[in-house]
N, C-alpha and C positions, 0 to 999 in steps of 0.2 A: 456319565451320570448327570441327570439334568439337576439344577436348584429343589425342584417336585421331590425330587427321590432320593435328598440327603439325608442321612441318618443326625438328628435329633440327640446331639450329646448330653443337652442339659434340661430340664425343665424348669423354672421357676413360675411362682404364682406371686402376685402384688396386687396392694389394695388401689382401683384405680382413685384419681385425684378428685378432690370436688368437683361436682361437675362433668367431670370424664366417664364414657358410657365404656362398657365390655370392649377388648381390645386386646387381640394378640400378634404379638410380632416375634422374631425371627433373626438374630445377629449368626453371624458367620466369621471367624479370626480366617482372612487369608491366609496366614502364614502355614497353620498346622491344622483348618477346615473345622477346627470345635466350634460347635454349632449350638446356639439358646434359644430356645423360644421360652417367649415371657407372655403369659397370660394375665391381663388385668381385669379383675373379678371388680365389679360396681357395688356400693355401699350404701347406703344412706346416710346421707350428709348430713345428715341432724341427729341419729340416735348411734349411728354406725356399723346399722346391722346388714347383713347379706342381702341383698335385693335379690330377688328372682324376677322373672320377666315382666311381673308387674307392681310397678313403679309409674311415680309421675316426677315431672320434673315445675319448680318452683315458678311459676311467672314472672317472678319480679328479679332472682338471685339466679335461679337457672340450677339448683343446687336440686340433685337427685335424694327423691323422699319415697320411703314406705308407704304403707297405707295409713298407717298411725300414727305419720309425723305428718301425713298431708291436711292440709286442712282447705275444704272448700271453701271459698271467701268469692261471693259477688260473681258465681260459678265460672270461678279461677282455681287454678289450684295454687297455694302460697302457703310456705312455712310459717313456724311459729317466732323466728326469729323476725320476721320482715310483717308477717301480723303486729307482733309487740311497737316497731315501728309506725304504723298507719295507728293502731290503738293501743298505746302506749300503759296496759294494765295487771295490776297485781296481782296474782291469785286471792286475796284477801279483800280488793276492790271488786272483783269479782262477785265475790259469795256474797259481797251486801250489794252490789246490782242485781242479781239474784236476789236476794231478800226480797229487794224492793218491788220487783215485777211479781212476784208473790204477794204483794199488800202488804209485805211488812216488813213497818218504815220506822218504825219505833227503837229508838236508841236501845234500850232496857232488853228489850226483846231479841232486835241484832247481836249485841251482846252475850246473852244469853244462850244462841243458837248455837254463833260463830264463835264462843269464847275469848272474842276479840275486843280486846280492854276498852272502855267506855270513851275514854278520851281518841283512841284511835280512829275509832267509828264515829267519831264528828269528824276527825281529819277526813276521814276517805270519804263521807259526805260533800264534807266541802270539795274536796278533790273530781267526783261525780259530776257535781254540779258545774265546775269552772270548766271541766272537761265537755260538758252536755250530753252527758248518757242519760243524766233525771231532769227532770225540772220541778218548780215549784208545783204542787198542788192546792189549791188554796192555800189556807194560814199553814197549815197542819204537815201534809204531808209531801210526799214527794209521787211521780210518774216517771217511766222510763220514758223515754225519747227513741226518735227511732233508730237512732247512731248508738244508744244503750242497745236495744233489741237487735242490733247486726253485731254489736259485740258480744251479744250471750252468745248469738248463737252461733260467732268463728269460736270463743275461748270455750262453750261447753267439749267441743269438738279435742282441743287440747286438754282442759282438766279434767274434763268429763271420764267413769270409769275409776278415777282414784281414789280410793280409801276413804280419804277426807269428804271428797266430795259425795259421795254415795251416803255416808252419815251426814252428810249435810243435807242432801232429799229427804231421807227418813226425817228429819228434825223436821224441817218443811210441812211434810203430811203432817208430821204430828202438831204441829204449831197449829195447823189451817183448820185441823181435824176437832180441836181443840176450841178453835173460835164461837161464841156463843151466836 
């Protein structure tokens, strides 16, 4: 009987390793011929869930993603871990970068929207600014930059869709809707 045509004692399934794509191999105990085959089924390395055949893998980490952990960036594909790296931001920094490209830039108002306490939202200003996602606009207010504007639109991709954030669009309209 050839290697081909051995009887299959055991089956095992395992999650394969980061980074590691679909993989099945085959041990054999000389002594008494029990035979395994081990099938390693691919994950997504960021959220952990079952890949099927389409997936991307991370540019920068190599770490195999879903569709929904992937995030277009600079039309690369790259995680949210390795995003937060290159642009280093908060969910909360976020939604008042967001504000801001919205026209509103107004402490009281952010506040208001984001329920994010008044004193925060000057830190995450100031934080905006040393960062250069905004810049100054005249006396008064603020502008996104265009390092802002690549970061909305890698981190909409990740917060985009969640709870918060979807009550945070409606607040949006209704703010803008609102405007004299």
């Amino acid at each position: 009987m050839s290697d081909d045509e051995k009887i299959i004692d055991e089956e095992r399934i395992e999650i394969a390793g980061e980074g590691e794509l679909e993989s099945t191999t085959t041990s054999r105990n000389e002594k008494d011929g029990y035979s395994v085959e081990t099938k390693r089924v691919p994950i997504c390395d960021y959220c952990l869930k079952k890949l099927g055949d389409d997936f991307s893998l991370c540019f920068k980490c190599r770490k195999k993603l879903c569709e929904r952990c992937s995030v277009d960036f600079r039309n690369k594909i790259i995680c949210p871990q390795d995003l937060r790296s290159i642009f280093p931001l908060s969910r909360e920094s976020f939604k008042i970068l967001l504000l801001i490209a919205n026209s509103i830039e107004n402490v009281g108002a952010i506040n208001k929207i984001t329920k994010i306490q008044k004193k925060e939202v000057r830190e995450k200003l100031r934080f905006l600014l040393e960062a250069e996602y905004v810049d100054r606009h005249h006396f008064w207010g603020f502008c996104v930059t265009e390092s802002g504007l690549e970061a909305i639109h890698a981190y909409s991709q990740v917060f985009g869709g969640a709870g918060d954030m979807i009550q945070l669009d409606e607040e949006i309209k209704r703010f803008v809707l609102q405007k004299p």
